[in-house]
ChimeraX commands (.cxc) that place a marker at each C-alpha (Angstrom):
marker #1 position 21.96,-27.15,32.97 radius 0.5
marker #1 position 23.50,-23.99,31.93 radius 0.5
marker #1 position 20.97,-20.80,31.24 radius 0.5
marker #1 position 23.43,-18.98,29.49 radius 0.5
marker #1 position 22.00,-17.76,26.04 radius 0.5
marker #1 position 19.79,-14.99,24.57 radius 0.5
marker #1 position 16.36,-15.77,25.09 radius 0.5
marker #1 position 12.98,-13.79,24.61 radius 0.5
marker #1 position 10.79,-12.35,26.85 radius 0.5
marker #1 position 7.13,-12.05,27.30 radius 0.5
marker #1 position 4.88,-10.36,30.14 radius 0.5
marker #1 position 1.43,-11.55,30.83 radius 0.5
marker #1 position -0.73,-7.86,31.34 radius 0.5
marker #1 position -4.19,-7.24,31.03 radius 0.5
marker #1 position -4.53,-7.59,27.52 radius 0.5
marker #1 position -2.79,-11.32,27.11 radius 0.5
marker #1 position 1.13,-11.86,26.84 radius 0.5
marker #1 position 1.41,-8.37,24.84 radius 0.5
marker #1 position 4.43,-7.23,26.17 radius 0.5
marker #1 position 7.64,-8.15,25.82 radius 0.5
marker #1 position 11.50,-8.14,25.30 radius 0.5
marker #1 position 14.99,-9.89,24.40 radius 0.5
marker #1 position 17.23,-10.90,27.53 radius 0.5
marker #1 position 20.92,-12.47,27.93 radius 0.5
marker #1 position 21.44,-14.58,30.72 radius 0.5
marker #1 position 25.17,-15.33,31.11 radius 0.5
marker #1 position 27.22,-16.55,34.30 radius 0.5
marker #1 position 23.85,-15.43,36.75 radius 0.5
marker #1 position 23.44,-11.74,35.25 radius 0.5
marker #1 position 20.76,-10.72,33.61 radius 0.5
marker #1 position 20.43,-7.83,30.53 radius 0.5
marker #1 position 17.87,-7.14,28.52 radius 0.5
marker #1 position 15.18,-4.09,27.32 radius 0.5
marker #1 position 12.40,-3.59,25.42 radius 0.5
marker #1 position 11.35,-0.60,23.57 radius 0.5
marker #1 position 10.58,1.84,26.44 radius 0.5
marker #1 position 12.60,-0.19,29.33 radius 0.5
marker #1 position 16.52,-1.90,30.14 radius 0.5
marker #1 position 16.38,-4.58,32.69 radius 0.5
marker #1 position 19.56,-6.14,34.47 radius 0.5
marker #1 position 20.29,-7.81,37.71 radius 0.5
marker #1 position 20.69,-11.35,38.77 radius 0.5
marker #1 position 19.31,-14.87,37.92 radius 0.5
marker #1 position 20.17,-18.17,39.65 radius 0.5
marker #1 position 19.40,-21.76,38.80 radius 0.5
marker #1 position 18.94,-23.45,42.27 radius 0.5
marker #1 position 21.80,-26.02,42.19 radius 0.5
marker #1 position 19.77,-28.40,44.18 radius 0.5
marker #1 position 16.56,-29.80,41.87 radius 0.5
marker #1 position 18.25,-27.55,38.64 radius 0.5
marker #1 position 14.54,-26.59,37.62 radius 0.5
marker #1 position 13.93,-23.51,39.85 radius 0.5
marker #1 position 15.13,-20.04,39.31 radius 0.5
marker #1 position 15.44,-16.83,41.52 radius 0.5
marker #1 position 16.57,-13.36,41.22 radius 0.5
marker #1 position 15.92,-9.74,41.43 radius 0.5
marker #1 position 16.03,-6.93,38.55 radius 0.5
marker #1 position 16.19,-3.26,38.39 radius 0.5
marker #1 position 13.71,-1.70,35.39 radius 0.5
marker #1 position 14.46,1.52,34.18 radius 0.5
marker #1 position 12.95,3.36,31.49 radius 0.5
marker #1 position 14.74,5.10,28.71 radius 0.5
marker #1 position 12.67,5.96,25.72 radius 0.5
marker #1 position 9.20,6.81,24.94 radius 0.5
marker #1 position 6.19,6.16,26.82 radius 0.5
marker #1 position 6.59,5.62,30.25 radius 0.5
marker #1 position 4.13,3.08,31.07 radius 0.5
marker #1 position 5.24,0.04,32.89 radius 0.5
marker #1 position 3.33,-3.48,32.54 radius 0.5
marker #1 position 1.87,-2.84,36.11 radius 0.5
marker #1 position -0.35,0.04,35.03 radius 0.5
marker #1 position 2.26,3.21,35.93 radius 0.5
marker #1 position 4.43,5.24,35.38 radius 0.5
marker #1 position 7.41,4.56,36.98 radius 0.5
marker #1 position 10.80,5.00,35.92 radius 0.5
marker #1 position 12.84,3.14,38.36 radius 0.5
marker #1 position 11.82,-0.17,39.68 radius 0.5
marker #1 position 12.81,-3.70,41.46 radius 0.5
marker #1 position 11.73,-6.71,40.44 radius 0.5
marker #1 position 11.86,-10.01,42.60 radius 0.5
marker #1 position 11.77,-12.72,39.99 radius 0.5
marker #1 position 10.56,-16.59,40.95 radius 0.5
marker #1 position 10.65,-19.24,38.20 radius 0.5
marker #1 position 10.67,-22.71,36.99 radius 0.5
marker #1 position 12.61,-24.42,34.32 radius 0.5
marker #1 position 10.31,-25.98,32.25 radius 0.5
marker #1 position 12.53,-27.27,29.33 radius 0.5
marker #1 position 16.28,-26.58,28.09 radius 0.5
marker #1 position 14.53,-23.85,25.88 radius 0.5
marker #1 position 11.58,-22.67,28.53 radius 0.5
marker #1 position 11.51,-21.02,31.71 radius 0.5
marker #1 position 8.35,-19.28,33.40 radius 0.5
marker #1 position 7.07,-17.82,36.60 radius 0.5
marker #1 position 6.26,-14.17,38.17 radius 0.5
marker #1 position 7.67,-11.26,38.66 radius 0.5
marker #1 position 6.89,-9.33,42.19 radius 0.5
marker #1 position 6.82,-6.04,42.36 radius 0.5
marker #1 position 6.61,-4.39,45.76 radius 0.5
marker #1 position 3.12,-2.54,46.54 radius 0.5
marker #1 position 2.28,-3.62,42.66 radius 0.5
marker #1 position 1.54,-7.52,43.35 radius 0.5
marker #1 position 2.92,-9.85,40.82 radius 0.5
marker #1 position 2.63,-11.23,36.69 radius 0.5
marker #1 position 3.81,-13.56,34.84 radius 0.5
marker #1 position 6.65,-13.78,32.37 radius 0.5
marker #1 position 7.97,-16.57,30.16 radius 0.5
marker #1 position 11.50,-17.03,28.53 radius 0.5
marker #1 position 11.73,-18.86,25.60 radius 0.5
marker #1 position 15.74,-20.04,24.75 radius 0.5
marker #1 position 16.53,-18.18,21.16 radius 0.5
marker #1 position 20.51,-18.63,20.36 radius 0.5
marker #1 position 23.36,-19.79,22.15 radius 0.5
marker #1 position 26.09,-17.22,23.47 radius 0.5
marker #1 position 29.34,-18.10,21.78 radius 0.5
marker link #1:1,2 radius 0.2
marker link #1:2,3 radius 0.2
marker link #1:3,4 radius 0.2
marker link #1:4,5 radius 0.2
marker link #1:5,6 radius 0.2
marker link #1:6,7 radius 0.2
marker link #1:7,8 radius 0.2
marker link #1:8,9 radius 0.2
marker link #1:9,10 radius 0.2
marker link #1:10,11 radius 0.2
marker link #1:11,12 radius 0.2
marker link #1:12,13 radius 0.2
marker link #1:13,14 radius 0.2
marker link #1:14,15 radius 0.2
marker link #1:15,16 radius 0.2
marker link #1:16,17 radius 0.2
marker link #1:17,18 radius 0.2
marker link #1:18,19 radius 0.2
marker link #1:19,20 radius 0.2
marker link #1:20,21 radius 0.2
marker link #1:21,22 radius 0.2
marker link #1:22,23 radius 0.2
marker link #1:23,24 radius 0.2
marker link #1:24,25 radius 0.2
marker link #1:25,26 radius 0.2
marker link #1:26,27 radius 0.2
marker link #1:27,28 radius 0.2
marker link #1:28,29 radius 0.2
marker link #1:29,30 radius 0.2
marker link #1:30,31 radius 0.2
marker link #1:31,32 radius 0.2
marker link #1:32,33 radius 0.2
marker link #1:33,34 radius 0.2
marker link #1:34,35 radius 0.2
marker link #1:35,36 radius 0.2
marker link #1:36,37 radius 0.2
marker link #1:37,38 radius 0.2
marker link #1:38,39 radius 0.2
marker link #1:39,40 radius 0.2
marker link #1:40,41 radius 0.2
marker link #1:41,42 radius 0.2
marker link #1:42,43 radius 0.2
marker link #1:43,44 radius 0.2
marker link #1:44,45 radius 0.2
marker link #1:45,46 radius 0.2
marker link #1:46,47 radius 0.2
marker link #1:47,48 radius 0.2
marker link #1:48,49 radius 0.2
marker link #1:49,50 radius 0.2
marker link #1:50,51 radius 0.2
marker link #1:51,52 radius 0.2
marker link #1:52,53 radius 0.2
marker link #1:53,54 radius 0.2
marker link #1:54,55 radius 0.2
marker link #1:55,56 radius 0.2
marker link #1:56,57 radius 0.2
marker link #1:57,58 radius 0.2
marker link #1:58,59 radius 0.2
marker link #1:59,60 radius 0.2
marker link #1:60,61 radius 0.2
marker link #1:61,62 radius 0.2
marker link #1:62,63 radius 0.2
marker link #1:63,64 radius 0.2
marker link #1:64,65 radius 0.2
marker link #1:65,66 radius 0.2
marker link #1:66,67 radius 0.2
marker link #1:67,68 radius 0.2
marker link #1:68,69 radius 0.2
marker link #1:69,70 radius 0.2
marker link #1:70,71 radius 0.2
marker link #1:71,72 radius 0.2
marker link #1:72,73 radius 0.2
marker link #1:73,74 radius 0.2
marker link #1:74,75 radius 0.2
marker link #1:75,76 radius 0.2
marker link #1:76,77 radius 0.2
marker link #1:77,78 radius 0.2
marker link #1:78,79 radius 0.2
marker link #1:79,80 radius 0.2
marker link #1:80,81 radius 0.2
marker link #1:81,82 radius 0.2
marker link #1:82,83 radius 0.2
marker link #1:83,84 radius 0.2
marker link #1:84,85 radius 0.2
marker link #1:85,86 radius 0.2
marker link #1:86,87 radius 0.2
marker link #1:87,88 radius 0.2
marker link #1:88,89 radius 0.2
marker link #1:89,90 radius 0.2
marker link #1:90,91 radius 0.2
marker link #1:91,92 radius 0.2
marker link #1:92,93 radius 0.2
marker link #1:93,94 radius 0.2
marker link #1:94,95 radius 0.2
marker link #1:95,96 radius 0.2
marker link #1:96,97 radius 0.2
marker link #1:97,98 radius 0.2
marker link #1:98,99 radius 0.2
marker link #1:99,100 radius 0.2
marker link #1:100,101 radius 0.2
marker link #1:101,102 radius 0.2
marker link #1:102,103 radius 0.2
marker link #1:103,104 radius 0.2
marker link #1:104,105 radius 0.2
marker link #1:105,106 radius 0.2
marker link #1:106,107 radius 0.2
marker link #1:107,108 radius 0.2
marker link #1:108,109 radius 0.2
marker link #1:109,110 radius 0.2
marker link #1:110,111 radius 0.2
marker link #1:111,112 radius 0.2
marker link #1:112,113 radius 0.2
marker link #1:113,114 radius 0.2
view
């Protein structure tokens, strides 16, 4: 199963999946953003069962508020990401943060690259 397509993002934080943003997953890269943060790096699906996913991102902000969904105020992080596919158009899992713990995110498949 191929990944590759622009799919939306969404974070679980205290107050419910709030936050969120757009991502492009092409050829095991990663790119995305939301409104305060850019996010690239690397996603893999594991060639093996093709349901489980792994990577790492870097987060950094550029624009307004800088308030991360951990709770700071940092403005250049790594992210170790863990997953599983759940459908062609659904992927979820957590994102680990060192010395911040972990959340949740969830991908939902929006448009094929072409």
């Amino acid at each position: 199963m191929a990944l590759d397509a622009l799919w939306t993002a969404e974070f679980e934080v205290v107050g419910g999946w709030t936050n969120g943003g757009v991502v492009v997953l092409e050829k095991g890269r990663i790119f995305g953003g939301d409104g305060q943060y850019y996010y690239l790096g690397r996603l893999s699906l594991n060639p093996q069962d093709e349901t489980s996913v792994a990577g790492h991102l870097k987060v950094v902000h550029y624009h307004g508020e800088r308030m991360t969904a951990f709770g700071d105020a940092g403005p250049v992080f790594s992210l170790e990401i863990q997953g599983t596919v759940l459908s062609p158009t659904a992927i979820s899992g957590i994102l680990k943060r060192p010395g911040f713990g972990a959340l949740a995110f969830r991908l939902a498949r929006r448009e094929e690259l072409s």
